[in-house]
Phi, psi and omega in degrees: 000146177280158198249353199187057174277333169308315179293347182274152195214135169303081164296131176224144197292141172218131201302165169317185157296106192080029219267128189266097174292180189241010211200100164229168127298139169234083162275142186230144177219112166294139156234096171280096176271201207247337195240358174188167147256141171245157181220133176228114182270120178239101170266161100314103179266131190217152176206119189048216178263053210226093183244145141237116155296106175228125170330069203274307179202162172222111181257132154255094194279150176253091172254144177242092137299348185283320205276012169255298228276341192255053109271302193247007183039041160207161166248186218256168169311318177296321166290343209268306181274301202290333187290322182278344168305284188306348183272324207261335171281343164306320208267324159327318173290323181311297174316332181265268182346293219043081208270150157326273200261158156195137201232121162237114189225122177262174214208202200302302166316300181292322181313309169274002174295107171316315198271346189314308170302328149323295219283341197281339190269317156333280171313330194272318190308301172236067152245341219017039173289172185242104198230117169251137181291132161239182168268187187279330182316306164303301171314299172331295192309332228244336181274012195228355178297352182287323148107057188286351177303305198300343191235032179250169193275103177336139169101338188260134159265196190186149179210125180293118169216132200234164200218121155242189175284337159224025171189166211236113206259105186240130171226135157251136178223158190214128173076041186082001203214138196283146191241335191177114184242147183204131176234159190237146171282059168242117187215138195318309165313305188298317191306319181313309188241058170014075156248013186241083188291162203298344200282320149321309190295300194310314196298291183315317182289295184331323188273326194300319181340277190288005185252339159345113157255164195306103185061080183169122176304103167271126177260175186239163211166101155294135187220147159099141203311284182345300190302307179306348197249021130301286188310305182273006130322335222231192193240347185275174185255140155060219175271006187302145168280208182212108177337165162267319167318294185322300187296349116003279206299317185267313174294343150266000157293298176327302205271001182271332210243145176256183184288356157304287179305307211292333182265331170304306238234295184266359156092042181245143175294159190288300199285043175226311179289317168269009151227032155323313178249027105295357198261313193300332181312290180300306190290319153298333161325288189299335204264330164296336186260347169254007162082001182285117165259322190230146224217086155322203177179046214259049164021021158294164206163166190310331184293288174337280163342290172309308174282357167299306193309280196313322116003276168327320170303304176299309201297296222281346166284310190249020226293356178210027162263151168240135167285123165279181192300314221293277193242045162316298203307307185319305172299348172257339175306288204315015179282339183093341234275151204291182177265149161316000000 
């Protein structure tokens, strides 16, 4: 275990002092999860190859799709109304925003819906957003797109771990370079509704083991609304991680709290409060079978991804045009999005 995980640091760029970009981008990214939808207003400031990303707005519908789809392998009509309800005032927002770009990607629920593909052609007819189903595979990539590698401290390895409602996403990375990814159906949700046999779990410690690398101090990096509202749980700051005692500490405040106390007493939203302590299960879990002390927390997540991915796209298509408002706007037509 590590003994001085405070000194170690997720390092992150931060622009100069008075610093004016030359540039900005406006990108938006949906994440239809198992356990909510998000919509993420992202502008991008760039001077040379010098970007900063900031977080402009975050909508959260608390839709649980997960809670149809891991029962009944579909989702239901009501759920069905509200997802698509929720898209088409999204595509509104979109329409006032005027984004360069926009990536809408749904994750496990809809992936495992027998109807999913009806309801992603159902949203694009009338929202006329482009919502693509992806695998865990993808999900990984579009969460790593963020280049967390790139801000991690030489000499350390890490495993990335991001916990969702119906998979639980695992990367190790070492000397800076991602080495070896895996996703698990282990999810808050499925866990809310004891859909998670002992054998999943026995499969995960096994791979966190055998994929562990070898003489070298691994630390962790936490992802998804659970982990943060640990992290703001917790005594650390800033960019500090969070001990593995400490999450010791938060998991047992939780499960010391009934779903009532978690919302009363610690300020948690209800479709937050009951499956919050699977997600603290899982991440102590993982950080015990890898030996793991200190827990990052760079608050991040696939809408984040998605818009590095999308960014990364404009420069390397465009590595030396700045769009001007003429043709943001132009670019926001072809999005489809209805008329006002």
């Amino acid at each position: 275990m590590v003994k001085n995980s405070k000194n170690i640091r997720v390092r992150k760029r931060s622009p100069e002092k008075n610093w004016v970009p030359d540039s900005e981008q406006r990108y938006a990214a949906i994440d239809i999860g198992s356990n909510g939808v998000r919509l993420l207003l992202s502008r991008v400031m760039t001077t040379g190859e010098h970007c900063v990303f900031a977080k402009e707005s975050l909508v959260r519908m608390p839709i649980r799709l997960g809670a149809d789809v891991f029962k009944n392998q579909k989702i239901s009509a009501l759920k069905e109304e509200q997802l698509t309800s929720t898209m088409i005032a999204f595509s509104h927002l979109l329409k006032a925003y005027l984004p360069f770009d926009y990536r809408a990607c749904a994750t496990s629920a809809m992936r495992e819906a027998e109807n999913g593909l009806s309801i992603a052609e159902r949203i694009q007819q009338e929202s006329g957003l482009d919502l693509r189903i992806i695998d865990g595979g993808e999900e990984a990539e579009m969460i790593l797109a963020s280049h967390i590698a790139e801000t991690l401290t030489p000499g350390y390895a890490y495993l990335y771990i991001d916990v969702g409602g119906g998979s639980t996403e695992l990367t190790y990375f070492a000397n800076n370079e991602r080495l070896v990814s895996k996703s698990f159906a282990i999810g808050t949700v499925r866990l809310l509704n004891e859909q998670v046999g002992s054998s999943s779990w026995r499969a995960m410690k096994a791979w966190v083991i055998k994929k562990r690398p070898k003489n070298v101090m691994v630390n962790a990096i936490g992802s998804g609304g659970n982990m943060n509202k640990i992290f703001r749980l917790s005594s650390s700051k800033n960019d500090e991680p969070v001990s593995y005692n400490e999450v010791l500490r938060i998991d047992k405040l939780l499960t010391d709290h009934n779903m009532e106390e978690r919302v009363r007493l610690l300020h948690l939203r209800p479709d937050r409060a009951d499956v919050i302590i699977h997600a603290s299960n899982i991440f102590r879990s993982i950080m015990m079978w890898a030996e793991i002390d200190a827990i990052f927390v760079p608050q991040f997540g696939l809408a984040d991804g998605l818009v590095h991915f999308m960014h990364d796209k404009f420069l390397s298509e465009q590595p030396r045009v700045i769009p001007s408002k003429e043709s943001i706007y132009q670019s926001s037509v072809k999005l489809s999005l209805p008329s006002a």
